[in-house]
C-alpha positions in Angstrom: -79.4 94.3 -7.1 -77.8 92.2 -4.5 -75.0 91.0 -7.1 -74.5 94.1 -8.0 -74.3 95.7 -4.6 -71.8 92.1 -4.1 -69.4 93.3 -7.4 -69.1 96.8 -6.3 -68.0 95.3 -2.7 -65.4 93.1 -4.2 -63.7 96.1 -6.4 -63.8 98.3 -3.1 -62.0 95.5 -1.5 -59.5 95.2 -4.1 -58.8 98.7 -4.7 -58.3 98.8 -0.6 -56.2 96.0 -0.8 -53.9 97.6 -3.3 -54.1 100.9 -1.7 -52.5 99.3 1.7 -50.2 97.3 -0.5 -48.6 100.4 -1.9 -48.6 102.1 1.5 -46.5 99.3 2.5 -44.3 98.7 -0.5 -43.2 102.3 -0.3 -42.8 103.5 4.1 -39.6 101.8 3.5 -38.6 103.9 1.2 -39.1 106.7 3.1 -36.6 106.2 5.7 -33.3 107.8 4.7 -29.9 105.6 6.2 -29.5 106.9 9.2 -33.4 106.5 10.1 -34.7 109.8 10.1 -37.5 110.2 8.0 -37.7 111.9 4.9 -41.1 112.8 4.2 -40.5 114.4 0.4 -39.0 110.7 -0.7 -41.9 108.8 0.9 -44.2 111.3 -0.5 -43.1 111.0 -4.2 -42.2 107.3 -4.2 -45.9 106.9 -2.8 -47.1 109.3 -5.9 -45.2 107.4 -8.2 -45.9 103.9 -7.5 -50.1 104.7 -6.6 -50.5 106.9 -9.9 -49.0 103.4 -11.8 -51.7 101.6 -10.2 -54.2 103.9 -11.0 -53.5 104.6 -14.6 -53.0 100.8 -15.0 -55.9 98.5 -14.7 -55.1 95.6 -12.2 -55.4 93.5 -15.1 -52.6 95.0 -16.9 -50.1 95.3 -13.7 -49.0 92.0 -13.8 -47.4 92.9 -17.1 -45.8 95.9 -15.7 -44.2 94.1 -13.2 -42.7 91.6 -15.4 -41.5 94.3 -17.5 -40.4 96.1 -14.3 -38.1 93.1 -13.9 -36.6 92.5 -16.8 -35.9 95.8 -17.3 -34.4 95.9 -13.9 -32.0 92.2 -14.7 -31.3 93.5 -17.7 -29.5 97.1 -16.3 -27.5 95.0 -14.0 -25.9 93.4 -16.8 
């Protein structure tokens, strides 16, 4: 019970920890130039990015990233 009770603390954490992660990652994007903020970009860039991390399993998001990556190098070619 207790170790079970301990595994279902460490996924809460870890989904938390993601959760603020995102948050973070995308309030910059937010921001339009001239620093007024634009809620409808910060809103979908937030969609986008937490509805990749919930479809994927944190397992697997390592290996979208590194395809994120590459991807990305290889379109500024």
């Amino acid at each position: 019970m207790a170790k079970q009770l301990a595994n279902k603390a460490k996924k809460l954490y870890r989904n938390a920890t993601v959760a603020t992660g995102v948050l973070i990652a995308t309030t910059p994007m937010a921001f339009a130039a001239d620093g007024d903020f634009d809620l409808t970009t910060g809103l979908v860039a937030t969609s986008v990015i937490a509805g990749i991390v919930g479809a994927a399993t944190l397992k697997a998001l390592p290996t979208f990233t590194a395809w994120g990556v590459r991807k990305a190098l290889s379109m500024l070619r």
